[in-house]
N, C-alpha and C positions, 0 to 999 in steps of 0.2 A: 421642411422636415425630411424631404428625399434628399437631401444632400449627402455626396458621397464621399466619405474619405480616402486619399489616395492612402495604397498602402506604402511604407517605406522600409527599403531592404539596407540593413548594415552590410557593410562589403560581405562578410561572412556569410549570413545567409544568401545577400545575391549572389554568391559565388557557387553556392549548392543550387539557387535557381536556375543559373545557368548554364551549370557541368563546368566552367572555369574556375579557376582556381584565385583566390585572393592577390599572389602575384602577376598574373595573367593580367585580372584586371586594371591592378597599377599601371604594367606596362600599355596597356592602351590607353589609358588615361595619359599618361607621360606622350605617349606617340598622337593622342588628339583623336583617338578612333570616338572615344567617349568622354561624357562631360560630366559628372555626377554633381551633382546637388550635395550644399552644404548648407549642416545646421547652423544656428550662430554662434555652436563654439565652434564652430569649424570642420566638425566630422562629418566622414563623405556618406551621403544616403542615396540610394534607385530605388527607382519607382516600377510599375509594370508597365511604363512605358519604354524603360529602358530597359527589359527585358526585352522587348521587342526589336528594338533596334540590335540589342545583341545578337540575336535572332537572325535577324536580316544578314549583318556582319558576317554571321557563321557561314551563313548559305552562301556568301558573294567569296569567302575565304574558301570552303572546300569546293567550288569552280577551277582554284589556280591561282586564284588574286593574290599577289604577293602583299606586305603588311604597304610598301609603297605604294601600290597600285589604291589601297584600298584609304591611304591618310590622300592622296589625292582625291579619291572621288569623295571622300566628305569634306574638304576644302570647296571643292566645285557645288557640292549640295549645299553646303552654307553661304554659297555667295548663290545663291537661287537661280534662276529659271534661263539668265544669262549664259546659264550654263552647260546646258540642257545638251546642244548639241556635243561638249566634248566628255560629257558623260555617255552620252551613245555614245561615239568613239573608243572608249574605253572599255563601255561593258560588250561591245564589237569585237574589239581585240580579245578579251577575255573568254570571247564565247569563241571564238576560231582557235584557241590554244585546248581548250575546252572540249572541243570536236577533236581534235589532231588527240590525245590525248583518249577520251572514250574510246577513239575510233582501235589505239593499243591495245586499251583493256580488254576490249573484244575481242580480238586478237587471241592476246593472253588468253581468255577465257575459254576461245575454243579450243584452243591448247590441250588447257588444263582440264579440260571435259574430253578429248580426244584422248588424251593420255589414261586418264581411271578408267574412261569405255576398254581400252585397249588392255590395261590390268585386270579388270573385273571379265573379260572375255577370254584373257587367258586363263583364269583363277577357273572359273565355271566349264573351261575345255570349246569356247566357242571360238576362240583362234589358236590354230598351231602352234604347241613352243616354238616352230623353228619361223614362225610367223618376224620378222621386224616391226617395230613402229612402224618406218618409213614404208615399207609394205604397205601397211595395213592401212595408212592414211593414202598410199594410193589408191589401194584397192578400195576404199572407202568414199576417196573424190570420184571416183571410173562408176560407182554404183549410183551414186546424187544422180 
């Protein structure tokens, strides 16, 4: 009587489960990212398990993983555990482009928090108009 039934998602609503879009999905399906379940007339249905794997997909895609990077590693996870070491390799490489990568952003980011500090400090009178950026980011590394 505890038997459970799996839920099943028409591309449509798994596409609002997902935040992707009905197209989107095709094109992974065409590319082999995913496999969808078909009824016996033929219409494609997900499950909450295939939520999850899009899921997964998502996270290994906004790393950097190009759509190649990623119809390879699930080629290598369907041939199983054979596999194992050039799937490291892979998510290796993905996580040093990964780092290279963050390491910009943070860059950028003190940037772009250097620069508002330096507007909001002239707005407020706590550095001089005749103050520069380039100034101010020195005099700002000389006081660290």
């Amino acid at each position: 009587m505890d038997e459970k039934i799996e839920k099943r998602y028409r591309i449509g609503d798994f596409a609002k489960v997902t935040g992707l879009s009905s197209p989107t999905l095709r094109y992974y399906e065409k590319e082999g990212l995913i496999n969808p379940h078909r009824t016996e007339n033929g219409l494609r249905y997900y499950t909450d398990q295939d939520t999850n794997w899009i899921k997964f997909l998502l996270h290994l895609k906004s790393t950097g993983m190009t759509i190649e990077q990623l119809k390879q590693y699930v080629d290598w996870r369907a041939e199983g555990d054979i596999t194992i070491d050039k799937r490291i390799a892979l998510l290796e490489e993905v996580r040093g482009n990964f780092e290279a990568e963050f390491e910009n952003l943070q860059k950028s980011w003190t940037i772009l928090n250097d620069k508002l500090d330096w507007y909001k400090g002239k707005e407020n009178g706590h550095i001089e108009d005749s103050e520069s950026f380039t100034e101010y980011l020195r005099r700002l590394n000389h006081e660290e």
